[in-house]
Gaussian input, Z-matrix of N, CA and C with variables (Angstrom, degrees):
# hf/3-21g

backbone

0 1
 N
 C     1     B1
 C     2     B2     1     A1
 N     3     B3     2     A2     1     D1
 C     4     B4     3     A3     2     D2
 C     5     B5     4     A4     3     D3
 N     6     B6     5     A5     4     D4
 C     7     B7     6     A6     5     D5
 C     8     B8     7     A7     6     D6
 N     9     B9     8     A8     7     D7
 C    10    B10     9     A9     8     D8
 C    11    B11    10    A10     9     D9
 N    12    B12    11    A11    10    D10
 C    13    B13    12    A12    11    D11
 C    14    B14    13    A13    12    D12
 N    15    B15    14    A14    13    D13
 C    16    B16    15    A15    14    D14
 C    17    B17    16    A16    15    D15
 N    18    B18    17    A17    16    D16
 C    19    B19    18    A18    17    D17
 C    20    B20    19    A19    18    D18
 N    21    B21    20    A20    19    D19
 C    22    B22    21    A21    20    D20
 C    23    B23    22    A22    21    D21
 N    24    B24    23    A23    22    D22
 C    25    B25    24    A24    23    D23
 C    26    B26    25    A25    24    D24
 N    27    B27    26    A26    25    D25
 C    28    B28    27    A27    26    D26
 C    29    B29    28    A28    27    D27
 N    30    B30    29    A29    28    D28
 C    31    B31    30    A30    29    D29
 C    32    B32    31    A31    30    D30
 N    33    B33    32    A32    31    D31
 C    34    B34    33    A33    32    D32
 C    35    B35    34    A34    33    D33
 N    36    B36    35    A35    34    D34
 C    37    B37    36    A36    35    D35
 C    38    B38    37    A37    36    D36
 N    39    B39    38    A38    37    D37
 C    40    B40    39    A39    38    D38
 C    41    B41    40    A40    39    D39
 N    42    B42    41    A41    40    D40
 C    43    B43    42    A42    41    D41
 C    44    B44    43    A43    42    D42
 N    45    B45    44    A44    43    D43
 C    46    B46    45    A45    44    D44
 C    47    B47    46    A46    45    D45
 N    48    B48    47    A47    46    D46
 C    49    B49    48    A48    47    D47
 C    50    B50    49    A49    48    D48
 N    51    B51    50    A50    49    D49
 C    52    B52    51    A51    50    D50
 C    53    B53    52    A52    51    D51
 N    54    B54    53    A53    52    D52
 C    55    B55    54    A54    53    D53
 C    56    B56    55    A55    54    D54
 N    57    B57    56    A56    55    D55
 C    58    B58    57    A57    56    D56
 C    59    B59    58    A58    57    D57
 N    60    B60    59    A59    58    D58
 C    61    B61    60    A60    59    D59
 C    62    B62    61    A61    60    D60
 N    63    B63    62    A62    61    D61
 C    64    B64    63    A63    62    D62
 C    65    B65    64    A64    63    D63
 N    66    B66    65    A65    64    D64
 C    67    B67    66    A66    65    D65
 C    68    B68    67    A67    66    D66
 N    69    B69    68    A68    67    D67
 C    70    B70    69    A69    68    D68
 C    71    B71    70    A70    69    D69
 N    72    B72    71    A71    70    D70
 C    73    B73    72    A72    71    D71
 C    74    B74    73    A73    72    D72
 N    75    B75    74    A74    73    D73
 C    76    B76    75    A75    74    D74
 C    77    B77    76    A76    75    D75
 N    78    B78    77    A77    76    D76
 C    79    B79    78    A78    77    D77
 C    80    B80    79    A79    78    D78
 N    81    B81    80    A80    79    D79
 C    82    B82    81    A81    80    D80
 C    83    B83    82    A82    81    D81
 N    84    B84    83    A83    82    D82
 C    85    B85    84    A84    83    D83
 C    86    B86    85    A85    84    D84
 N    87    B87    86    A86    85    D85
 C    88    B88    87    A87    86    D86
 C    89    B89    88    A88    87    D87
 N    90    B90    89    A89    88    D88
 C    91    B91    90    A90    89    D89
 C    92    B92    91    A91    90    D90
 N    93    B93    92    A92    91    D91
 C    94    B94    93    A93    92    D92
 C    95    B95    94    A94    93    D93
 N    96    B96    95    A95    94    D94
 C    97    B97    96    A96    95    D95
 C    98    B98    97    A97    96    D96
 N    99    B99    98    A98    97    D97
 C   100   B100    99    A99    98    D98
 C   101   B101   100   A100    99    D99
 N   102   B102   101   A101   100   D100
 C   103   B103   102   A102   101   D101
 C   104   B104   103   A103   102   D102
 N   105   B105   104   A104   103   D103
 C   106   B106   105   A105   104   D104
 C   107   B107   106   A106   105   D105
 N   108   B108   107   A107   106   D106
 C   109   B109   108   A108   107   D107
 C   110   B110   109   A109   108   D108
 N   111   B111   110   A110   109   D109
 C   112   B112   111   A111   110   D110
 C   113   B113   112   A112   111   D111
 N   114   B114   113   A113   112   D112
 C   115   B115   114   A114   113   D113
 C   116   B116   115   A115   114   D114
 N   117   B117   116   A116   115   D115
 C   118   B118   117   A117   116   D116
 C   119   B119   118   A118   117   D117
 N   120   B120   119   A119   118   D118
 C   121   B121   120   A120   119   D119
 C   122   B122   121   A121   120   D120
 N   123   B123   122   A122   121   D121
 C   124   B124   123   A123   122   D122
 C   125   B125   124   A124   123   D123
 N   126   B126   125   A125   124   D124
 C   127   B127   126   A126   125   D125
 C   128   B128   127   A127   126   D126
 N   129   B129   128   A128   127   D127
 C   130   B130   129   A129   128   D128
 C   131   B131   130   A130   129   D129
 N   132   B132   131   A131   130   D130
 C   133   B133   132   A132   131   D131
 C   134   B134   133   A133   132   D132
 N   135   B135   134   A134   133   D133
 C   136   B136   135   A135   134   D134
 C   137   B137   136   A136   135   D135
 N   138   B138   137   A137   136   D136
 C   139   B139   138   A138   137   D137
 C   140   B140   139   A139   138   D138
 N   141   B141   140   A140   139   D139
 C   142   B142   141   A141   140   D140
 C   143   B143   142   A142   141   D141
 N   144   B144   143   A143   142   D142
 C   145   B145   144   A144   143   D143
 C   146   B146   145   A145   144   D144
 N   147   B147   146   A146   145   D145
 C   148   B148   147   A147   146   D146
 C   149   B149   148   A148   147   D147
 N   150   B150   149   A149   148   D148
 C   151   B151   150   A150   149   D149
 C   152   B152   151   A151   150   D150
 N   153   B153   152   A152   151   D151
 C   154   B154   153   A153   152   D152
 C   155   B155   154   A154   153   D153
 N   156   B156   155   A155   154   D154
 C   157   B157   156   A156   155   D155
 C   158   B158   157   A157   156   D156
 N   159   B159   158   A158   157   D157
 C   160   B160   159   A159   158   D158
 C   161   B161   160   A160   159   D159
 N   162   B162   161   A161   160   D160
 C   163   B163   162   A162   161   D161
 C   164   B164   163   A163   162   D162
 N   165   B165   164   A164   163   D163
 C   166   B166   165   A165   164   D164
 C   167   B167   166   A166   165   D165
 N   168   B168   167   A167   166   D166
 C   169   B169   168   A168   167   D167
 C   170   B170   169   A169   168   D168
 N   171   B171   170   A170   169   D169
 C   172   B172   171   A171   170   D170
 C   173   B173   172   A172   171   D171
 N   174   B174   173   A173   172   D172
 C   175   B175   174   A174   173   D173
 C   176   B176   175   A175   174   D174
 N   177   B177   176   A176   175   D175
 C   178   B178   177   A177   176   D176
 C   179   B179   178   A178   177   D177
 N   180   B180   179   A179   178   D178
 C   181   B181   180   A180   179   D179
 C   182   B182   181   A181   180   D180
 N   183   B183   182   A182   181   D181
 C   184   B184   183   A183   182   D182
 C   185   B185   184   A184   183   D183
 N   186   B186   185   A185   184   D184
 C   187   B187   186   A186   185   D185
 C   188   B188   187   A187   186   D186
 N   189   B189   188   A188   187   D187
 C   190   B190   189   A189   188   D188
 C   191   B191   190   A190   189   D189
 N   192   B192   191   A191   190   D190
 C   193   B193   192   A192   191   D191
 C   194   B194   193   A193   192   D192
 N   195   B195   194   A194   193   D193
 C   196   B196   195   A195   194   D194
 C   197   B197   196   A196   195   D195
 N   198   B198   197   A197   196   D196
 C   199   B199   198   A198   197   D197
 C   200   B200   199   A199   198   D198
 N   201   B201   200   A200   199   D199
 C   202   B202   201   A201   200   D200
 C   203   B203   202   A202   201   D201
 N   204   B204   203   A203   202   D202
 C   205   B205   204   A204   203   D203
 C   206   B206   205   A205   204   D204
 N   207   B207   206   A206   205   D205
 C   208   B208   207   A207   206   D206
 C   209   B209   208   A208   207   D207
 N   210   B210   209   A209   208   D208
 C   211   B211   210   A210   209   D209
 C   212   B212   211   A211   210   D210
 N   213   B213   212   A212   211   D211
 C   214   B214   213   A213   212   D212
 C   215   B215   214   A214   213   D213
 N   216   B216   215   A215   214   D214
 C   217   B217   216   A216   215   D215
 C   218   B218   217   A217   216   D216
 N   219   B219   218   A218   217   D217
 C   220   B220   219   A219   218   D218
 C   221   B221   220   A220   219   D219
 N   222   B222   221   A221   220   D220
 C   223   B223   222   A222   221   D221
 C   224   B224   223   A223   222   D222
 N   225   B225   224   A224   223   D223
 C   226   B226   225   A225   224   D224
 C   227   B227   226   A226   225   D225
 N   228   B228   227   A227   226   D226
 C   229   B229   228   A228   227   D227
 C   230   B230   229   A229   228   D228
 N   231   B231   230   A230   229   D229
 C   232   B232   231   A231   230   D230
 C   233   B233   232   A232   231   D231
 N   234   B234   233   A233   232   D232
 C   235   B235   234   A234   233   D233
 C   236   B236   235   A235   234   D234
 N   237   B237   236   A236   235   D235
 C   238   B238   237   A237   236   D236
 C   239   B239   238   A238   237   D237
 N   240   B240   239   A239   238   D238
 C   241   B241   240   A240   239   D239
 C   242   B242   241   A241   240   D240
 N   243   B243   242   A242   241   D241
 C   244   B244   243   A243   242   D242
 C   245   B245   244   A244   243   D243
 N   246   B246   245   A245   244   D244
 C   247   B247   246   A246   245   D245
 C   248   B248   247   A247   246   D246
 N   249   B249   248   A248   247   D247
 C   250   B250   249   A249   248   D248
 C   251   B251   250   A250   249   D249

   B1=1.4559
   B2=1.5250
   B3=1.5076
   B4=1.5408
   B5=1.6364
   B6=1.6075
   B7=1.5973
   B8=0.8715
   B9=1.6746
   B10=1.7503
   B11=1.2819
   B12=1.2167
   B13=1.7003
   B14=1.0287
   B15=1.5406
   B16=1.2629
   B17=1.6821
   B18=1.2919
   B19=1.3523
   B20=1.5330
   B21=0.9660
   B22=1.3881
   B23=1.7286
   B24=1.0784
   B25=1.9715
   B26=1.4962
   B27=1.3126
   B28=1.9469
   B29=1.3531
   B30=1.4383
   B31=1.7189
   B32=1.2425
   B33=1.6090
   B34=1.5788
   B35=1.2995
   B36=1.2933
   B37=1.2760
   B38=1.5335
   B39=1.2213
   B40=1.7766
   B41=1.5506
   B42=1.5988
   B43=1.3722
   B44=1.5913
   B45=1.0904
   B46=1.6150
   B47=1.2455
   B48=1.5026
   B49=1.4506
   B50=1.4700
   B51=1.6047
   B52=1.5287
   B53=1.5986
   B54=1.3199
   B55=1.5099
   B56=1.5477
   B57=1.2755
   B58=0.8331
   B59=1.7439
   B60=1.3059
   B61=1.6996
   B62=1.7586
   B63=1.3555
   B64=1.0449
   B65=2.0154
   B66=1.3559
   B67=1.0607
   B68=1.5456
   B69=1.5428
   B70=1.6118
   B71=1.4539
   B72=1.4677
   B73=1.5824
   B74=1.2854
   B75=1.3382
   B76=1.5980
   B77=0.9387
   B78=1.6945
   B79=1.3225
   B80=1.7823
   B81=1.5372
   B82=1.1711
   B83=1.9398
   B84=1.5006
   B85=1.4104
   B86=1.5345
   B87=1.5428
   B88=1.5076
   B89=1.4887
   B90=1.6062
   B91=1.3698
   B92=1.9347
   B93=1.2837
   B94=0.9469
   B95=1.4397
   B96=1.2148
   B97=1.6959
   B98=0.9078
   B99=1.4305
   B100=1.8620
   B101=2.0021
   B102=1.6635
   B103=1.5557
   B104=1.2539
   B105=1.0686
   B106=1.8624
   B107=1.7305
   B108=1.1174
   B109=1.1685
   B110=1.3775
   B111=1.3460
   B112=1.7151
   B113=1.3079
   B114=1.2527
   B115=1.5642
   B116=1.6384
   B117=1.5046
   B118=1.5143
   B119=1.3527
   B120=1.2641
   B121=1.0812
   B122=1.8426
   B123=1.3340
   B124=1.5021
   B125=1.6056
   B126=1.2538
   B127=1.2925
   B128=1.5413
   B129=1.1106
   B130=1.4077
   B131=1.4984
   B132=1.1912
   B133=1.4160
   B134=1.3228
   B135=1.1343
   B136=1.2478
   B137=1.3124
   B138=1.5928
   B139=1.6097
   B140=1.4602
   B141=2.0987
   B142=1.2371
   B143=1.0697
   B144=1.4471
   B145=1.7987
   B146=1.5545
   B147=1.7223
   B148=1.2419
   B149=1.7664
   B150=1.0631
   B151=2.0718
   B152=1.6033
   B153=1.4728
   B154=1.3174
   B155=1.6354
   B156=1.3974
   B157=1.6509
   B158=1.1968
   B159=1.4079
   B160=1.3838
   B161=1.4130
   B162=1.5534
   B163=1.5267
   B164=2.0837
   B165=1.2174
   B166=1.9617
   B167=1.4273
   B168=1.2621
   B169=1.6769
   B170=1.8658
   B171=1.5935
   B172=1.3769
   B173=1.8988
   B174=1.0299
   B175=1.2743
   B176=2.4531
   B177=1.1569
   B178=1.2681
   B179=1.8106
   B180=1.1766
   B181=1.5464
   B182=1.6471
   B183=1.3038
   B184=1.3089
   B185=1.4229
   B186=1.1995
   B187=1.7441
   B188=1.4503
   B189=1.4704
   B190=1.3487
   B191=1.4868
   B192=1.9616
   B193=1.0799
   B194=1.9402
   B195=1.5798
   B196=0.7561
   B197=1.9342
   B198=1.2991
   B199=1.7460
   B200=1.1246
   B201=1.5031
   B202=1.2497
   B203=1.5075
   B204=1.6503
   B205=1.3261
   B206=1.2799
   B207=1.3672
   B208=1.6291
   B209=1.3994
   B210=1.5840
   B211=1.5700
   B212=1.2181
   B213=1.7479
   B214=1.3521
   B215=1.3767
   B216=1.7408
   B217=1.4547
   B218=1.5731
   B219=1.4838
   B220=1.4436
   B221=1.0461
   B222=1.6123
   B223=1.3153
   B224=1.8614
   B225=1.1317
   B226=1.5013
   B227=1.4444
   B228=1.2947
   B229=1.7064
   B230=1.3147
   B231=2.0146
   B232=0.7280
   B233=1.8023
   B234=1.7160
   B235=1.2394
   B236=1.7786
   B237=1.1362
   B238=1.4945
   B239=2.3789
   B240=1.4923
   B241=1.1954
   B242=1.9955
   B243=1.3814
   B244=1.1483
   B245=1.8675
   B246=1.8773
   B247=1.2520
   B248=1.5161
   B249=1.7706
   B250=1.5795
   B251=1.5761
   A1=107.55
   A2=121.24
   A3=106.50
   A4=100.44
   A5=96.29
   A6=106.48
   A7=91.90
   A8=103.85
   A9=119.07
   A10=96.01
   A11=111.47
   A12=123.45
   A13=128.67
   A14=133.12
   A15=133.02
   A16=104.74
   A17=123.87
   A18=144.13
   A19=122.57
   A20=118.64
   A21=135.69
   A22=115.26
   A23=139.33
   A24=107.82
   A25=103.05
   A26=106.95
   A27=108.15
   A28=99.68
   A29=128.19
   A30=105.21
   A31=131.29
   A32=115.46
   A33=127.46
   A34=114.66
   A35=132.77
   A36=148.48
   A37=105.93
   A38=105.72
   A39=110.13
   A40=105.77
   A41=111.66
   A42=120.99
   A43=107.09
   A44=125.87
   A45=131.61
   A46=113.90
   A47=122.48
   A48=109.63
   A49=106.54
   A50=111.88
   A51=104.61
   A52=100.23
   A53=120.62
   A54=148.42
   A55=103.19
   A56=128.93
   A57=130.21
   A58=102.47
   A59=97.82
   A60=109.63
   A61=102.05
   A62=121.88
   A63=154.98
   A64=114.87
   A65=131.69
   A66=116.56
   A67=100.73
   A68=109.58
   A69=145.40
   A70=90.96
   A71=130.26
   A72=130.47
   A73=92.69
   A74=148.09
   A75=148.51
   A76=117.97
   A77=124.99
   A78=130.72
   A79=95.06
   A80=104.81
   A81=111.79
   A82=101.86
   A83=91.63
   A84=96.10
   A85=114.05
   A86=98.13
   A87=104.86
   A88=94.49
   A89=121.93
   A90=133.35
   A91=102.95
   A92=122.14
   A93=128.47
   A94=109.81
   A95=156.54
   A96=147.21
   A97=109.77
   A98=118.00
   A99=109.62
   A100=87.83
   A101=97.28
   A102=120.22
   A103=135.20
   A104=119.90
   A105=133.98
   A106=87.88
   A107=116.82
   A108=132.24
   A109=99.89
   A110=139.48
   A111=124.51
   A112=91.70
   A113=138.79
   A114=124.50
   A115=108.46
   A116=96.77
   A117=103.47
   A118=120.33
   A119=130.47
   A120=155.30
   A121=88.77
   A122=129.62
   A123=149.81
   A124=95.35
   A125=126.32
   A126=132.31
   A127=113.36
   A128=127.35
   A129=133.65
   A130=115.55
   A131=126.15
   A132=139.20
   A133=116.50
   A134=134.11
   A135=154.35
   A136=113.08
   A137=147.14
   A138=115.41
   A139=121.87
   A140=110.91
   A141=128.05
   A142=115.10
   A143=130.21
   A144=117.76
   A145=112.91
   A146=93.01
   A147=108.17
   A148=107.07
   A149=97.56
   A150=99.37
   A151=112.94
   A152=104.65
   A153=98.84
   A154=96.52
   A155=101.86
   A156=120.83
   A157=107.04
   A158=93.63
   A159=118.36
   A160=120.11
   A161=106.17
   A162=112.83
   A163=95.25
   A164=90.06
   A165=81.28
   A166=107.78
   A167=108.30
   A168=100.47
   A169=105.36
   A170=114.24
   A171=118.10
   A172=112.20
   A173=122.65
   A174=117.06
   A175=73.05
   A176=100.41
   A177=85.42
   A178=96.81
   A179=107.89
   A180=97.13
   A181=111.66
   A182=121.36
   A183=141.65
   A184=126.81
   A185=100.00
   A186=130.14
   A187=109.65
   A188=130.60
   A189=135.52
   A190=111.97
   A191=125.53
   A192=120.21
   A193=106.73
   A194=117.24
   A195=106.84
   A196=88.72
   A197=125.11
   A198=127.11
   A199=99.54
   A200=113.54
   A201=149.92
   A202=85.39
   A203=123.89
   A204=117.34
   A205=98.34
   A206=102.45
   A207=119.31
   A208=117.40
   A209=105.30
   A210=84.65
   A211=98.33
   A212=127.49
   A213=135.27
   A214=106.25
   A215=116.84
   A216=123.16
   A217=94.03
   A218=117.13
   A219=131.94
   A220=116.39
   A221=113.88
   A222=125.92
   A223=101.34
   A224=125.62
   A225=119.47
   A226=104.04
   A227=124.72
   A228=124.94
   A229=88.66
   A230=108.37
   A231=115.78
   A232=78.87
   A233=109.69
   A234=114.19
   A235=165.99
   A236=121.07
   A237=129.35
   A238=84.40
   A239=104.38
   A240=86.25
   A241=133.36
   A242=118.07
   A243=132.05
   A244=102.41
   A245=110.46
   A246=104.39
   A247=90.27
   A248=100.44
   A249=93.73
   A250=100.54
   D1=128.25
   D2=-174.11
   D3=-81.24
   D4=-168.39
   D5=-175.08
   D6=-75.19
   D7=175.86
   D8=158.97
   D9=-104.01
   D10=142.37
   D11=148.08
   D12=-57.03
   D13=122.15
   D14=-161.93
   D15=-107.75
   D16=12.76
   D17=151.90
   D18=-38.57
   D19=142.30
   D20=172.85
   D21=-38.89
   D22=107.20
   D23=-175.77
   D24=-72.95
   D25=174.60
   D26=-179.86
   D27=-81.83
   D28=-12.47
   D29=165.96
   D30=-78.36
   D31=-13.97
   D32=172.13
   D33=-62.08
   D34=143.08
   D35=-167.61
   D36=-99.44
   D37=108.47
   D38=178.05
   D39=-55.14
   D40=129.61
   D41=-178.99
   D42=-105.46
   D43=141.10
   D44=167.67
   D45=-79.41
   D46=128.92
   D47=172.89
   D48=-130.96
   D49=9.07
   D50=173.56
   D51=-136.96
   D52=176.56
   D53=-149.84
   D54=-119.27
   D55=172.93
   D56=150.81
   D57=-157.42
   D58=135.23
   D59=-170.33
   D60=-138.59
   D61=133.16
   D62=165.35
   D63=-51.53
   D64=75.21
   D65=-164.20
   D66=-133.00
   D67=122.11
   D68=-157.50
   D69=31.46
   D70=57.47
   D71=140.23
   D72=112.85
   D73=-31.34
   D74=140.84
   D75=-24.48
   D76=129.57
   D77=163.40
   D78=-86.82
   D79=148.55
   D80=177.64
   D81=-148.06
   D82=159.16
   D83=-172.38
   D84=-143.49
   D85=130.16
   D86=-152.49
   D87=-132.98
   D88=161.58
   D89=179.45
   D90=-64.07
   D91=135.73
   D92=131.78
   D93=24.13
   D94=133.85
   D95=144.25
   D96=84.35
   D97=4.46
   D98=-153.55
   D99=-79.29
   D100=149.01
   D101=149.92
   D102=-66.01
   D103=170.21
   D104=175.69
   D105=-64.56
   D106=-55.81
   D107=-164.73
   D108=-62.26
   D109=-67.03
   D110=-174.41
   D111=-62.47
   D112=-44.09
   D113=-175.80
   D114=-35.58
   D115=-71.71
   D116=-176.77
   D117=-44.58
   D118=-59.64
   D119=162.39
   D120=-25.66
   D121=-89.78
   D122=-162.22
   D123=-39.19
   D124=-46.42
   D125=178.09
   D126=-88.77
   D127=15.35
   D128=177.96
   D129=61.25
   D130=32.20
   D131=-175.99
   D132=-99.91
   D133=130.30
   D134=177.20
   D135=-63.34
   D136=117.63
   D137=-178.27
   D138=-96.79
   D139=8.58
   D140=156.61
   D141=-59.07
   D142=-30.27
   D143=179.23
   D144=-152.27
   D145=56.34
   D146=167.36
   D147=-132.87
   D148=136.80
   D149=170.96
   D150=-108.22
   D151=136.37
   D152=-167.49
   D153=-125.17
   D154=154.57
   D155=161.98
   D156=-146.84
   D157=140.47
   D158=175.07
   D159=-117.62
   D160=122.79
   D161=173.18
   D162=58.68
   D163=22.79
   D164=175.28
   D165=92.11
   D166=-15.80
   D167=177.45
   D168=-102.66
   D169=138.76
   D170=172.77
   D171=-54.21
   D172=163.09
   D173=-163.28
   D174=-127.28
   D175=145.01
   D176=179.73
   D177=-108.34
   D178=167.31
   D179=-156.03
   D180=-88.36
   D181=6.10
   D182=163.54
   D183=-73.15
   D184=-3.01
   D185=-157.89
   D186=-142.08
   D187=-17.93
   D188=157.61
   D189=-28.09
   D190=-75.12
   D191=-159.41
   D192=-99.59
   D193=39.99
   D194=-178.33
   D195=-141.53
   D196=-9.34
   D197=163.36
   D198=-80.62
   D199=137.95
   D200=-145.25
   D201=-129.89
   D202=136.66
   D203=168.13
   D204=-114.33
   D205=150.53
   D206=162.76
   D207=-104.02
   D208=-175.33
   D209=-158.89
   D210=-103.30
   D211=144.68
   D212=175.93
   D213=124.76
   D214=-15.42
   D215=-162.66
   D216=-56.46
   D217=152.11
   D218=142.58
   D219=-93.01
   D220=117.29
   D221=-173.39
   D222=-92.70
   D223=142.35
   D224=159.74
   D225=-116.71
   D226=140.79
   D227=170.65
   D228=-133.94
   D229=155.69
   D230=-140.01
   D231=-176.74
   D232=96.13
   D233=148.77
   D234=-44.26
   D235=69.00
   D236=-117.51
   D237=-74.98
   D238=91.31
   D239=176.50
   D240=-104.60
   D241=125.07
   D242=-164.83
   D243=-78.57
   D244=112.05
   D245=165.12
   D246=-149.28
   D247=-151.06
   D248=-165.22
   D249=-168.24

């Protein structure tokens, strides 16, 4: 008896489960729902001393792990650095 294919059939409807967002000129690719916050996080970024805009608008940082990106967003980050 051969195998079955555990493949997609051609009547199933391809589902999306990841994003893709634009961040400081990088395409990046994230799950479905993902936040500013797994972003940051995904890129090893801190979201204490990072500033974010999105699509041109500031993201305020109270609102980081609760914006949801969609896909196409332009992310800008922006290292908040302390010298003297």
């Amino acid at each position: 008896m051969p195998a079955r294919s555990r493949g997609r059939s051609p009547n199933e409807a391809s589902t999306v489960d990841h994003v893709t967002v634009t961040a400081n000129g990088d395409p990046v690719e994230l799950g479905e729902g993902a936040t500013v916050t797994e972003l940051l996080d995904g890129l090893g970024l801190g979201g204490k001393w990072v500033l974010v805009e999105r699509n041109g608008e500031p993201v305020a940082r109270g609102e980081l792990a609760t914006t949801v990106l969609v896909d196409g967003d332009r992310i800008e980050l922006v290292r908040a650095v302390a010298g003297g």
